[in-house]
Every structure is written in C-alpha cells, then in structure tokens.
C-alpha positions as a Python dict, from the first residue, in 0.01 Angstrom:
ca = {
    (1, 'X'): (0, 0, 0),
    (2, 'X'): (180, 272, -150),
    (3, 'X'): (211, 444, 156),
    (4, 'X'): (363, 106, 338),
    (5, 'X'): (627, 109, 101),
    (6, 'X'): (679, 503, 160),
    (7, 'X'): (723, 426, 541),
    (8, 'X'): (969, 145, 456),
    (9, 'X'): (1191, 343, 225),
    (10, 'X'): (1206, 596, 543),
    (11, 'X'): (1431, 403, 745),
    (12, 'X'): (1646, 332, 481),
    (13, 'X'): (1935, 518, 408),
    (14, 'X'): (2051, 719, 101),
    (15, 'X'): (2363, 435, -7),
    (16, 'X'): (2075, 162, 65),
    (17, 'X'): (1863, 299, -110),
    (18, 'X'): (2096, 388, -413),
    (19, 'X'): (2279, 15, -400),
    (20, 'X'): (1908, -124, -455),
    (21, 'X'): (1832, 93, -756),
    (22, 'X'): (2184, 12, -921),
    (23, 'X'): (2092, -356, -864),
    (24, 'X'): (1728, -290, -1033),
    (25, 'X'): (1925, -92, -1316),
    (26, 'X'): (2187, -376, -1414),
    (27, 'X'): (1890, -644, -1384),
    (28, 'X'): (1722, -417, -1643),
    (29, 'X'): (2022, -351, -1889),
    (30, 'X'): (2099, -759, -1877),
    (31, 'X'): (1735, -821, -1961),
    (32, 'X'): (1735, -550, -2244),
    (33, 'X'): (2105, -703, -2386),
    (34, 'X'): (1908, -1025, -2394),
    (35, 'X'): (1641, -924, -2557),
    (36, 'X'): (1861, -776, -2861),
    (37, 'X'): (2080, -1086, -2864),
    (38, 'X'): (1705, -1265, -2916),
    (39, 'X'): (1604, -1037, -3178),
    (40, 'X'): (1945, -1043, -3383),
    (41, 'X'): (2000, -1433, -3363),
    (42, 'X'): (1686, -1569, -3403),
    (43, 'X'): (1449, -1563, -3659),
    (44, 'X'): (1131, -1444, -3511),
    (45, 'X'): (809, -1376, -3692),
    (46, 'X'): (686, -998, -3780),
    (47, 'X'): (495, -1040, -3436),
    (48, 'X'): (700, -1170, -3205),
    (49, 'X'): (996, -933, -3333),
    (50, 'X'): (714, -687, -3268),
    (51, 'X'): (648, -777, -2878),
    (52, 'X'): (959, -819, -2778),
    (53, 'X'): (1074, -451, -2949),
    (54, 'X'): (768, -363, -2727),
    (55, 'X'): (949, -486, -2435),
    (56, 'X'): (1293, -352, -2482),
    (57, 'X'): (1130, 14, -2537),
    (58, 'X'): (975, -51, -2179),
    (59, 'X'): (1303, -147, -2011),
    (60, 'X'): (1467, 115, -2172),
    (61, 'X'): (1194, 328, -2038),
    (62, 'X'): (1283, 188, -1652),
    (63, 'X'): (1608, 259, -1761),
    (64, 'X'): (1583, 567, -1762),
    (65, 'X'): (1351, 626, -1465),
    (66, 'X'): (1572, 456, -1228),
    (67, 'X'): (1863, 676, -1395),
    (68, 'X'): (1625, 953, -1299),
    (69, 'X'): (1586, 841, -956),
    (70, 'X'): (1939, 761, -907),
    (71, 'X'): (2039, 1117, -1008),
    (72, 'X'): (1800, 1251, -754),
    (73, 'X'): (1930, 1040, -442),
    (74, 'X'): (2291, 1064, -579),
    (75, 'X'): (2212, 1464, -520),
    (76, 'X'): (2080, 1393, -196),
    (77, 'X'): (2405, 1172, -86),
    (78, 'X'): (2613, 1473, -184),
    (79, 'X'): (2355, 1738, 49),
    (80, 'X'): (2410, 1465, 362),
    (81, 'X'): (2772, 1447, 317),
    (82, 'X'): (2841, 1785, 281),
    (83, 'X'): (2614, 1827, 616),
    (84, 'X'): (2829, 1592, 766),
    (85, 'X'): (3120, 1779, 687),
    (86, 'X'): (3005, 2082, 770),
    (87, 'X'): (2898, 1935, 1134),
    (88, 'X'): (3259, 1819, 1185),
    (89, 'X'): (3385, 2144, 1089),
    (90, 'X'): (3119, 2305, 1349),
    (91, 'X'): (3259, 2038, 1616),
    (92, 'X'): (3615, 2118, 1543),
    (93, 'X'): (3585, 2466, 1598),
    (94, 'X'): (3333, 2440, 1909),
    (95, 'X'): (3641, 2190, 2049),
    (96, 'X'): (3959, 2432, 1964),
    (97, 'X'): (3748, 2758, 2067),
    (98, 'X'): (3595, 2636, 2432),
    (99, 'X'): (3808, 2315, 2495),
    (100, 'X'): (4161, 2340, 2337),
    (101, 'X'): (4179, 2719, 2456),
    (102, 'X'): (4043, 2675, 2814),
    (103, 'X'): (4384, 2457, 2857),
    (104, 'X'): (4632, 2710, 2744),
    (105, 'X'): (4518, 2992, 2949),
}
C-alpha cells in the first residue's frame, strides 16, 4: 500500500504536491484552534481536559511534520526552478551563438 501511494505521489508535481500539504496544514491548525477554544470555554472534567490536551499535542505534532515536509519540497521547488532557469539560459546562448550569429555573417 505504501508503495501505491509512493507511485502516485510520482506523477505529481512539486506545487501539487506542496498546495496539498498547505491544505492538510490549515485543516490541522483549525482543528487545534478548536480544540483550545473547547478547552478554555467549557468546563470539562480532569479527563476529558486530559484527552483532548492529548489531541492538540498530536496535531501540533502533524504540525510540525508537514512543516517538515513542506520545507523539504519548498527546497526542492527552488532546485527545479533554478534548473529551469538555468536551461533557458543554456537555450539562449545555444540560440545567439549558432542561430542569431549564422545570420549576421
């Protein structure tokens, strides 16, 4: 299964991939703000305060694994565009040198 879902993330591309995780991330940070609002307005007994301060320390812990994984594709957006730059500088310089020149002389 894991390996299905390894294939599928594949063909998708780094800003897809990125958009998805931001989505995940805000879902997360509304659920967590909830949660708060929950424990400061309500009165809640000494175990349900404790369960749901057990589940905001797990979405902070997503949190801050999809911040993790966001940091790592973010650096991998910057390696493909500079790529892509440096392909269009390659191109420009290929077209000037053999193509531009080739009509002046």
């Amino acid at each position: 299964m894991a390996k299905l879902k390894d294939k599928r993330r594949e063909k998708v591309s780094v800003a897809t991939e990125i958009d998805r995780l931001e989505e995940r991330k805000a879902l997360c940070k509304d659920n967590l703000e909830r949660a708060e609002f929950k424990s400061r307005k309500e009165k809640l007994s000494e175990k349900e305060r404790q369960e749901l301060e057990d589940e905001m320390s797990i979405m902070n812990e997503r949190v801050q694994k999809l911040d993790k994984e966001l940091e790592t594709l973010r650096g991998e957006n910057r390696k493909n565009m500079l790529l892509s730059v440096a392909l269009l500088v390659f191109s420009a310089l290929f077209y000037y040198i053999f193509v531009y020149n080739e009509d002046e002389s």
